[in-house]
C-alpha positions as semicolon CSV with decimal commas, in nm:
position;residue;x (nm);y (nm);z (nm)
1;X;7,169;7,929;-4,566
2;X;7,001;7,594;-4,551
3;X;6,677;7,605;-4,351
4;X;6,608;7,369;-4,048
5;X;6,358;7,051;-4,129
6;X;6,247;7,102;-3,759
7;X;6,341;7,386;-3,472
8;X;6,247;7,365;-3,082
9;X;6,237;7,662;-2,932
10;X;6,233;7,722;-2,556
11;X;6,115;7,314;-2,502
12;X;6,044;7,237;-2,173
13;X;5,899;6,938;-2,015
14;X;5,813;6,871;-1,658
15;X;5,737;6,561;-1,485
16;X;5,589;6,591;-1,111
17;X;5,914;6,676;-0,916
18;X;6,102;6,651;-1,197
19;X;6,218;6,885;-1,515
20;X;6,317;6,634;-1,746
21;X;6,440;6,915;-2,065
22;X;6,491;7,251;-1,953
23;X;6,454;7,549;-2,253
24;X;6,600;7,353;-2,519
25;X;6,721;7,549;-2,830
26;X;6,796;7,307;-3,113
27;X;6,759;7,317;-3,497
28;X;6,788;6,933;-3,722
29;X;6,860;6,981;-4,092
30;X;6,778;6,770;-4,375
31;X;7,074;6,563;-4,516
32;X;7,264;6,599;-4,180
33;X;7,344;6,340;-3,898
34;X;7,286;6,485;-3,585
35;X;7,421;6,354;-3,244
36;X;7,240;6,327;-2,966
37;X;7,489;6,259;-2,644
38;X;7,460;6,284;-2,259
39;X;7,435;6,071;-1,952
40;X;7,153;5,842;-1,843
41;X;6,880;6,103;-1,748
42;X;7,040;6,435;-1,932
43;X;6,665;6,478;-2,098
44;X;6,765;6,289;-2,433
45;X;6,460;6,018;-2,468
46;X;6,226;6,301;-2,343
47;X;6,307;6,509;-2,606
48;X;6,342;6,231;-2,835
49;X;5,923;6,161;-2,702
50;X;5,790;6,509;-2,773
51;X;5,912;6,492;-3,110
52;X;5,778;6,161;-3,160
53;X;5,409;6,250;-2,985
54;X;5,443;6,051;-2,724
55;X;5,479;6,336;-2,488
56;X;5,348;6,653;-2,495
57;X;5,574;6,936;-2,383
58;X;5,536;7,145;-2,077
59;X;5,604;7,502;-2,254
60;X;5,771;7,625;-2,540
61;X;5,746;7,596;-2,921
62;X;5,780;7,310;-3,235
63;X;5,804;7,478;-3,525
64;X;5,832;7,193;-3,880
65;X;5,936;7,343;-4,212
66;X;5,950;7,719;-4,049
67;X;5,574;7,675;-3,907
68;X;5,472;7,629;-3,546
69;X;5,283;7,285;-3,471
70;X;5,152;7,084;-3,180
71;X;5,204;6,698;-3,240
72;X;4,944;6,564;-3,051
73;X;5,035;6,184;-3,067
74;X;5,261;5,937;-3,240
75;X;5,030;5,895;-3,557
76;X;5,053;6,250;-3,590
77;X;5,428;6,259;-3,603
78;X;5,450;5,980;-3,822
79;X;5,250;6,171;-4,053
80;X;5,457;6,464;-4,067
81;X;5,731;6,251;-4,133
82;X;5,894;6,123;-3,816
83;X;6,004;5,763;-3,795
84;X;6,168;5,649;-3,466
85;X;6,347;5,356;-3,387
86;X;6,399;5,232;-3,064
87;X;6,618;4,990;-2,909
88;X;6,376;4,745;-2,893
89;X;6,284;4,667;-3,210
90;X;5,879;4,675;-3,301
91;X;5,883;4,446;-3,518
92;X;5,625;4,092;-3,535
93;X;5,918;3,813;-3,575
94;X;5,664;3,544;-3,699
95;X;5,578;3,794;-4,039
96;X;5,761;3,872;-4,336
97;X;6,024;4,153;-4,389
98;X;5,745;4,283;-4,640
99;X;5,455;4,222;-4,394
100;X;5,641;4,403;-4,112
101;X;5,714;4,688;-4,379
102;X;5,338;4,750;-4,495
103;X;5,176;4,634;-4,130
104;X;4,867;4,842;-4,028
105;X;4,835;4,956;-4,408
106;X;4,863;4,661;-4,651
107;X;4,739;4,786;-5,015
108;X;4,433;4,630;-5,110
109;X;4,319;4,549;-5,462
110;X;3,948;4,488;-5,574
111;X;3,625;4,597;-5,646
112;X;3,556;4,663;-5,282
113;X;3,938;4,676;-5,174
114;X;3,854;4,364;-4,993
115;X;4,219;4,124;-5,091
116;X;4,529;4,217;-4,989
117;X;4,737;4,313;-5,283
118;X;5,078;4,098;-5,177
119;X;5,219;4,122;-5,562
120;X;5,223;4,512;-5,493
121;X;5,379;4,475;-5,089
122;X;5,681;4,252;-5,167
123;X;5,765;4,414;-5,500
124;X;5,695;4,818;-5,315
125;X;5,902;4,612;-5,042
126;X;6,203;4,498;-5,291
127;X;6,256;4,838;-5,424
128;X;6,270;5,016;-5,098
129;X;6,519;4,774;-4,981
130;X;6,697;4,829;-5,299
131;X;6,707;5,186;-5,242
132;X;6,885;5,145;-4,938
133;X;7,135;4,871;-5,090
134;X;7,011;4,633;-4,832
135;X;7,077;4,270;-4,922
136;X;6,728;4,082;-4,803
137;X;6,473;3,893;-4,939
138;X;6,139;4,053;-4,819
139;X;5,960;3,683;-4,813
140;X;6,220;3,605;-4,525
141;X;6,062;3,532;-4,165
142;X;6,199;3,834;-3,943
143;X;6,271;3,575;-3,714
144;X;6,558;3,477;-3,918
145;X;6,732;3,789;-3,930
146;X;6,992;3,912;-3,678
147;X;6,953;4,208;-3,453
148;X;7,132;4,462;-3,736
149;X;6,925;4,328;-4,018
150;X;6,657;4,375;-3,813
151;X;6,704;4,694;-3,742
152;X;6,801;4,771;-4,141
153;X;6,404;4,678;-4,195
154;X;6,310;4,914;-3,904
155;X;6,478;5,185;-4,131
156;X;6,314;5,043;-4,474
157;X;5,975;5,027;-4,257
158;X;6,036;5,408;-4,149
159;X;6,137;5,507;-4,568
160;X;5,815;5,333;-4,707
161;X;5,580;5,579;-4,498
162;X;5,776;5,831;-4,663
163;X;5,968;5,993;-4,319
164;X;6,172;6,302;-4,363
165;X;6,331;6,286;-3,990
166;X;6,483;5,922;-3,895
167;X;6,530;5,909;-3,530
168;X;6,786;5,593;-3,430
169;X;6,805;5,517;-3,033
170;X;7,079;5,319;-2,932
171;X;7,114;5,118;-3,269
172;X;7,409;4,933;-3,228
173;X;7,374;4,854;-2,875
174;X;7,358;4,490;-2,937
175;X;7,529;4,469;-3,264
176;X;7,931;4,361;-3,359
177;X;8,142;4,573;-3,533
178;X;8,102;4,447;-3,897
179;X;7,724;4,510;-3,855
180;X;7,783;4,842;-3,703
181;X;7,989;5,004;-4,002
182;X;7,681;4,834;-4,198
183;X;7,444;5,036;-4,041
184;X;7,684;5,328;-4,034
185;X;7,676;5,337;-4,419
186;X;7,310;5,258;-4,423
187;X;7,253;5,550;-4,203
188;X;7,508;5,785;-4,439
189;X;7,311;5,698;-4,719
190;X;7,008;5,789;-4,564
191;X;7,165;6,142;-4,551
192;X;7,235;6,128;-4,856
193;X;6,921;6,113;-4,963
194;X;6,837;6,447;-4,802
195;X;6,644;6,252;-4,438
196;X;6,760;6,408;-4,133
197;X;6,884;6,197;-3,849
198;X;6,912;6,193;-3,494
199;X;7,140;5,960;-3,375
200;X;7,212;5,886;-2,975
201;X;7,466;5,699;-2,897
202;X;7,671;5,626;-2,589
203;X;7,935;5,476;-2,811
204;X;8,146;5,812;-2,875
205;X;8,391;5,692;-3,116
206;X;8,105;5,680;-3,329
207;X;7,954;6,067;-3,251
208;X;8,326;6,111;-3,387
209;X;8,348;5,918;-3,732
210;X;7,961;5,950;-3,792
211;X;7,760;6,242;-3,710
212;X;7,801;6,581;-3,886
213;X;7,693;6,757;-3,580
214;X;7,669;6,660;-3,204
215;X;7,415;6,846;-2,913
216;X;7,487;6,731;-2,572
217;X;7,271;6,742;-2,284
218;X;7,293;6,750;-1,957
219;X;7,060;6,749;-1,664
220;X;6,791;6,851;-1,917
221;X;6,988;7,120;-2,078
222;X;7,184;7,171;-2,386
223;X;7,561;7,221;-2,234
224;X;7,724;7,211;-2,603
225;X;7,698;7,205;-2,942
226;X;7,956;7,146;-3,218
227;X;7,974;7,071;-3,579
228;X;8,220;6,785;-3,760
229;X;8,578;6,888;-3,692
230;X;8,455;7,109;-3,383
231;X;8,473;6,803;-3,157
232;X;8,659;6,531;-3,029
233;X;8,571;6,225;-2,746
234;X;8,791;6,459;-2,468
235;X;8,570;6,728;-2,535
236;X;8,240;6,549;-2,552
237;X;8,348;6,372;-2,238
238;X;8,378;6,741;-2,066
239;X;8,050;6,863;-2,176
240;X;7,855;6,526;-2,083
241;X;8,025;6,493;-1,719
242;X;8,136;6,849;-1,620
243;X;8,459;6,757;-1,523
244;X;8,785;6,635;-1,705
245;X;8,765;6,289;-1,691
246;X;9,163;6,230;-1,725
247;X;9,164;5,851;-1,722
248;X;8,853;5,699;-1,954
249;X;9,021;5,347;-1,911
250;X;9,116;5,397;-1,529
251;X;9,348;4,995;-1,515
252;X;9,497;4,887;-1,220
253;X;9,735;4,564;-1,285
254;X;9,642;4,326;-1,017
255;X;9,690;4,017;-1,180
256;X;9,932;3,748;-0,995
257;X;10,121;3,451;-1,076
258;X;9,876;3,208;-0,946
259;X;9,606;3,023;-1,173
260;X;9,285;3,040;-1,097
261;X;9,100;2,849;-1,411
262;X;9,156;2,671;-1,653
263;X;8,927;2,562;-1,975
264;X;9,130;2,283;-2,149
265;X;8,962;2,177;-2,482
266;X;8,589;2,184;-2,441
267;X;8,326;2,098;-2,698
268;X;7,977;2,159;-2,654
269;X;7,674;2,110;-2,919
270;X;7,664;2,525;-2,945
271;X;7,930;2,588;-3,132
272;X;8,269;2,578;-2,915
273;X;8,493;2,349;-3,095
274;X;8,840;2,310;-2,848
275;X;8,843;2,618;-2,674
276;X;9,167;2,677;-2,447
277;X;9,252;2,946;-2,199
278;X;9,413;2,989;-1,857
279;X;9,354;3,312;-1,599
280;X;9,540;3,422;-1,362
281;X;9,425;3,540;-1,008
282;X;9,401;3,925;-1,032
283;X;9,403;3,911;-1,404
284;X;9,107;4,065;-1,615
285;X;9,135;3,791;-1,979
286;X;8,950;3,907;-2,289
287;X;8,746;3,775;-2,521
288;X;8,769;3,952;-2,865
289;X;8,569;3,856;-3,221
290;X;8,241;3,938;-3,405
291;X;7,894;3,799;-3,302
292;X;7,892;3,459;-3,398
293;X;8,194;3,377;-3,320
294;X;8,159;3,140;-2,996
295;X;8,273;3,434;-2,757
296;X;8,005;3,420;-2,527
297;X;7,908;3,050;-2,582
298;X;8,244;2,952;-2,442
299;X;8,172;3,092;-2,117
300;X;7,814;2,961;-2,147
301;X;7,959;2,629;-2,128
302;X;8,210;2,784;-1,849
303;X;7,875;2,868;-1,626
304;X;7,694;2,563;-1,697
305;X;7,436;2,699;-1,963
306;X;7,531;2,478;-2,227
307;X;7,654;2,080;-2,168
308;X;8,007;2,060;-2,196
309;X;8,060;1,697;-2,391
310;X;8,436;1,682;-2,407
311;X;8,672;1,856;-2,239
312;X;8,669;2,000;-1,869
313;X;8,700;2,352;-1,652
314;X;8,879;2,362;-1,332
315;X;8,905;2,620;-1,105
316;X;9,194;2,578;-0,860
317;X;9,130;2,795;-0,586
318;X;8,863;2,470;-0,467
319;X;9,008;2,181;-0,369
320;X;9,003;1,911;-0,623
321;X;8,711;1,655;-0,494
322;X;8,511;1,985;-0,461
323;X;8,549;2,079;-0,863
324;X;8,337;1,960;-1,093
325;X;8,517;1,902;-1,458
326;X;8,237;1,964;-1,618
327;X;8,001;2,222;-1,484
328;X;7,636;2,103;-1,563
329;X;7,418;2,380;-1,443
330;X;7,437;2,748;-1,383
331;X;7,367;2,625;-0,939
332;X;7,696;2,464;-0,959
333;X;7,898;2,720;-1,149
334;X;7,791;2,929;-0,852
335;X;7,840;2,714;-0,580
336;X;8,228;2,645;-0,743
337;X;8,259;3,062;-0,739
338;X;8,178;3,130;-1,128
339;X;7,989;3,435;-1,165
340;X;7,836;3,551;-1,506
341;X;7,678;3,912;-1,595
342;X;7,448;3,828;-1,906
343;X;7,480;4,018;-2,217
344;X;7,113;4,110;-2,218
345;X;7,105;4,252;-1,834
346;X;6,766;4,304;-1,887
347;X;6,601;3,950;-1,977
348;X;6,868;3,711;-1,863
349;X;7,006;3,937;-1,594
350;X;6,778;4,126;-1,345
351;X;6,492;4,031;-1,204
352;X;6,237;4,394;-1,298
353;X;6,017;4,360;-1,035
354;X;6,246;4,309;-0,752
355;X;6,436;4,633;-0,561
356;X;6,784;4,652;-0,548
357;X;6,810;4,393;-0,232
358;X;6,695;4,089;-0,320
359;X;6,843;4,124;-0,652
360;X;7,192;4,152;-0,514
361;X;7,084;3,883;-0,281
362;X;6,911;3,608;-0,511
363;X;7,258;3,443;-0,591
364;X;7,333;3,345;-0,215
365;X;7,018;3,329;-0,006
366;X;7,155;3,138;0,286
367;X;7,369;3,411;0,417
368;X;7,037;3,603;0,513
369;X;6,878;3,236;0,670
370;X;6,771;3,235;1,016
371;X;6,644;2,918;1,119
372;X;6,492;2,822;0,767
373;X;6,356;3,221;0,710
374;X;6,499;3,453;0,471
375;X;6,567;3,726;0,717
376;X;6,491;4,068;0,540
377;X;6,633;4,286;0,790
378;X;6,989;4,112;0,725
379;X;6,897;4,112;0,351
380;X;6,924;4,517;0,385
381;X;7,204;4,505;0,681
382;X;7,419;4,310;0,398
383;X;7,327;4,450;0,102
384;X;7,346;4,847;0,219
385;X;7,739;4,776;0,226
386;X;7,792;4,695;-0,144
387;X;7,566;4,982;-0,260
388;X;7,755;5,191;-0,058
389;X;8,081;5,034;-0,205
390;X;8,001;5,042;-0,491
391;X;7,837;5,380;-0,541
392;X;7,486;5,217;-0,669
393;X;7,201;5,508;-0,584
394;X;7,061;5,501;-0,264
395;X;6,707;5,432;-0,429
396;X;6,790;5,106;-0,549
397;X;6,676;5,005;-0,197
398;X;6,310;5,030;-0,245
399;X;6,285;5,100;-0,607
400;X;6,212;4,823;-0,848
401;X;6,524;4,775;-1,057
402;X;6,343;4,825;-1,413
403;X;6,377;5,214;-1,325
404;X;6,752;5,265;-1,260
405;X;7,007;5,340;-1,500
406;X;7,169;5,098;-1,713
407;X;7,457;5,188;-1,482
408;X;7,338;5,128;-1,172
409;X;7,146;4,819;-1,321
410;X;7,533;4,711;-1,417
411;X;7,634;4,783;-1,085
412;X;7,293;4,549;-0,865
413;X;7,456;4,233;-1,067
414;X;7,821;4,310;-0,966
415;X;7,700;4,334;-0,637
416;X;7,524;4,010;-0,666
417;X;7,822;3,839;-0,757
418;X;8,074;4,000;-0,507
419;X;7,801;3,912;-0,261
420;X;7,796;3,562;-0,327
421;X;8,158;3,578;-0,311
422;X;8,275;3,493;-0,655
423;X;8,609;3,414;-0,803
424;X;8,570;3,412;-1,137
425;X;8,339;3,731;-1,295
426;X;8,301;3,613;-1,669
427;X;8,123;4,005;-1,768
428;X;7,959;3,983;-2,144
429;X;7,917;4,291;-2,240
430;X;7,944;4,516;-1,923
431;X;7,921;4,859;-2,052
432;X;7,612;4,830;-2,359
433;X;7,434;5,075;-2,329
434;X;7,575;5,289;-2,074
435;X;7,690;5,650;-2,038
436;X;8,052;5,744;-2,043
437;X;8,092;5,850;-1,609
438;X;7,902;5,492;-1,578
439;X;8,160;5,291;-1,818
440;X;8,438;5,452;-1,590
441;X;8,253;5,330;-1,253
442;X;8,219;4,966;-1,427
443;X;8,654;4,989;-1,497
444;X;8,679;5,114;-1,102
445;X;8,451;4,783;-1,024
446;X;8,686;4,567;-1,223
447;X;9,006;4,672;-1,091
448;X;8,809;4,642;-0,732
449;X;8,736;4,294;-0,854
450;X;9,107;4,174;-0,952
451;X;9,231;4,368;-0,670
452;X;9,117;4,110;-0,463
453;X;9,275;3,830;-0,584
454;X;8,961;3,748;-0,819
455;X;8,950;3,702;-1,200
456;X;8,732;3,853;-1,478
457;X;8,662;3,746;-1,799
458;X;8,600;4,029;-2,010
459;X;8,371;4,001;-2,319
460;X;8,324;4,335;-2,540
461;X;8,297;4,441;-2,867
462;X;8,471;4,787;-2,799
463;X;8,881;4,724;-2,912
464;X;8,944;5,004;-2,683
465;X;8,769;4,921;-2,381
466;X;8,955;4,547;-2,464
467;X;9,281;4,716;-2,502
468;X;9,252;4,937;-2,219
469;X;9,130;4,714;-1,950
470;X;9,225;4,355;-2,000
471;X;9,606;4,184;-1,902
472;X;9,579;3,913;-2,216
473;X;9,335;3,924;-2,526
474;X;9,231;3,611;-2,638
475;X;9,102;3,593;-3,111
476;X;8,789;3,402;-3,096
477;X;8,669;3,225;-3,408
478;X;8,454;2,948;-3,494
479;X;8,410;2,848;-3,098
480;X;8,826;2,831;-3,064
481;X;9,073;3,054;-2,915
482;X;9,309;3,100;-3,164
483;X;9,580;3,335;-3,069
484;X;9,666;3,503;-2,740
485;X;9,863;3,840;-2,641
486;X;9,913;4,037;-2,402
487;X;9,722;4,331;-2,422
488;X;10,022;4,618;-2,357
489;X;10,211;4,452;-2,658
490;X;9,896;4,510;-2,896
491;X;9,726;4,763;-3,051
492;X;9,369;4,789;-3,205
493;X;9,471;4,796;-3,566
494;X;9,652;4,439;-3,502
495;X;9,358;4,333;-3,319
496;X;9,077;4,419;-3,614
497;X;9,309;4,317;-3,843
498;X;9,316;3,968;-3,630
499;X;8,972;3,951;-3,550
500;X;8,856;4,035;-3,878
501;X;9,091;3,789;-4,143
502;X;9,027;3,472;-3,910
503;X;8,637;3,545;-3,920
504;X;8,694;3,558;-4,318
505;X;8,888;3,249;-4,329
């Protein structure tokens, strides 16, 4: 029987008041993929930290190659062969590929080893990369690489200091789906070659096609454990929440007969090139294609992000003095009722510092003005109501926002935008990054949403979610909407098969 790379036995970690992993049990094998899945807080980036040396467990044992050990910090892991990579990427974007590779211990030639030996860095730097069939010149700028390729020299970085255990956090969180089967046969390959991985992953399609064994936690304990062809979503689902969740896609049809926008032929200097689209009041309207393909840059011209230079949006639930055609700044895309939640909640959406409160309230200040004051006492009158509504935890009032769940972070910029009374909720990317009971609160929020009377643009890189939740899909390429269906009439094989021919043609 093939002997475990690394075993915890009995792991526990506590945090004052809290007990983040609880006795874990859990054995990682060389040449396997292992899944790591559970909600936001079910212990998985603590445990993830004590193997890494960044935390130092509370009781129990680490035992590497069949011997007990204490990894006292992250230089010691790396040293025994543990490379983690995080969702945000460590990398210096102003360096090479082959700088960022070899950084903190470039090889030096020369009587005193005083000259950096670049000959031996790029061409040490080629043949990892070439190892791992990964397509990049290591002279490029990391700056010009996309998020995947990025995180492709994360994984040659973690190879060239000769790691045996490959941990991968969230790694195609903000990737499309031709870079994610990329990765997924980079990361198959690193199996291959006899690494272990630990893979976590909200995305559970992929704990599915991927991983050759899943663990899933849950408040801090393991709840399951299966091997490949032991497991299925339904079942992963049960272990993660508790509960049968019977309806993953929970859609309501809400959507009406009356129009609420339209986007007739705009151009901007950003890539859309003659986009056209209607949505109906009620009606959640997809936007389906790879990165690149001018899906969220259309409704960056939509909320006044980028100029629109030909071409106009009008909204018709505002009379028609009172709509701009062409929306010229994100203030008036609010003031017409155009709401957008950011792909990147964290640096274009939410404010960090700021509770729950005044980040719901930001978008509409006057409707806690007294008299030229921001009243704060209405602020939290108001505000209590939608995270009641809306089932956001009841710390979100005094906490800062940067430690909430991506869920309930989700959930503050709904709010926000139901506060200020939106009609149109353009959502890019709603559930990145969040756990499976949060993606099904988001769906309840959206059908909440179109239930009254209010429209949603829906921008997502899941097929299913798409599928599932939207009225009408619209094929984006090359900035233009090229084809639209209904969704019912659809299925996801037509829609890759779509998505992926126009993006080659």
């Amino acid at each position: 029987m093939k002997q475990p790379l690394w075993e915890l036995q009995g792991l526990t970690k506590v945090f004052p008041g809290v007990k983040a992993i609880d006795n874990l049990y859990l054995k990682i094998y060389p040449g396997e993929i292992h899944g790591l899945l559970g909600e936001n807080g079910s212990g998985k980036s603590t445990l993830v930290k004590c193997l890494s040396g960044v935390h130092q467990p509370t009781a129990g044992k680490i035992f590497y190659q069949g011997k007990p050990i204490v990894i006292h910090d992250p230089m010691m892991a790396r040293s025994l062969g543990v490379a983690t990579i995080y969702q945000e990427l460590s990398l210096i974007p102003n360096l090479t590929i082959g700088e960022n590779i070899y950084l903190g211990r470039l090889p030096r030639k020369g009587y005193f080893q005083l000259l950096v030996d670049w000959p031996e860095i790029y061409a040490k730097s080629s043949a990892i990369l070439n190892k791992l069939e990964i397509d990049l010149n290591p002279h490029v700028a990391v700056e010009n690489l996309s998020v995947a390729e990025q995180q492709m020299v994360e994984i040659a970085k973690a190879l060239s200091r000769d790691a045996s255990l490959v941990i991968m956090d969230e790694p195609t969180a903000a990737i499309g789906l031709e870079e994610t089967k990329r990765l997924h046969v980079l990361t198959r390959n690193l199996a291959e070659h006899g690494l272990a991985v630990i893979y976590i992953s909200h995305r559970l399609d992929e704990a599915i096609n991927l991983t050759d064994r899943v663990t899933v936690l849950k408040d801090g304990q393991i709840v399951g454990e299966r091997v490949r062809g032991e497991f299925s979503i339904k079942s992963i689902v049960n272990m993660m929440i508790g509960t049968d969740i019977k309806e993953h896609y929970p859609k309501q049809y809400n959507r009406t007969d009356d129009l609420l926008l339209t986007v007739s032929d705009i151009y901007t200097d950003n890539g859309v090139n003659g986009a056209n689209f209607t949505v109906y009041r009620g009606e959640v309207f997809g936007l389906a294609g790879l990165i690149g393909t001018g899906r969220t840059e259309i409704t960056h011209a939509i909320f006044g992000i980028d100029r629109i230079k030909k071409g106009n949006v009008q909204l018709h639930c505002l009379p028609a003095k009172a709509m701009r055609s062409k929306v010229t700044t994100p203030q008036e895309a609010i003031s017409c009722g155009i709401a957008l939640l950011t792909e990147d909640r964290k640096f274009n959406g939410l404010f960090m510092n700021f509770n729950g409160p005044k980040n719901v309230s930001i978008a509409k200040l006057e409707k806690i003005a007294r008299y030229g004051f921001l009243s704060l006492k209405q602020e939290d009158k108001l505000v209590a109501e939608y995270i009641e509504k809306l089932r956001i935890t009841p710390t979100a009032v005094e906490r800062s926002v940067q430690f909430l769940s991506g869920g309930n972070q989700q959930k503050i910029i709904i709010a926000r935008w139901m506060f200020s009374q939106a009609e149109i909720f353009i959502l890019d990317e709603p559930t990145q990054g969040i756990d499976v009971a949060a993606k099904v609160e988001v769906y309840n929020l959206i059908n909440k949403i179109t239930s009254r009377g209010k429209g949603v643009i829906l921008i997502s890189s899941d097929f299913e979610e798409l599928l599932a939740m939207c009225d009408r899909i619209g094929i984006v390429n090359r900035g233009r909407i090229i084809d639209i269906k209904e969704a019912r009439e659809i299925d996801k094989k037509y829609l890759m098969e779509n998505v992926f021919v126009h993006q080659l043609s």
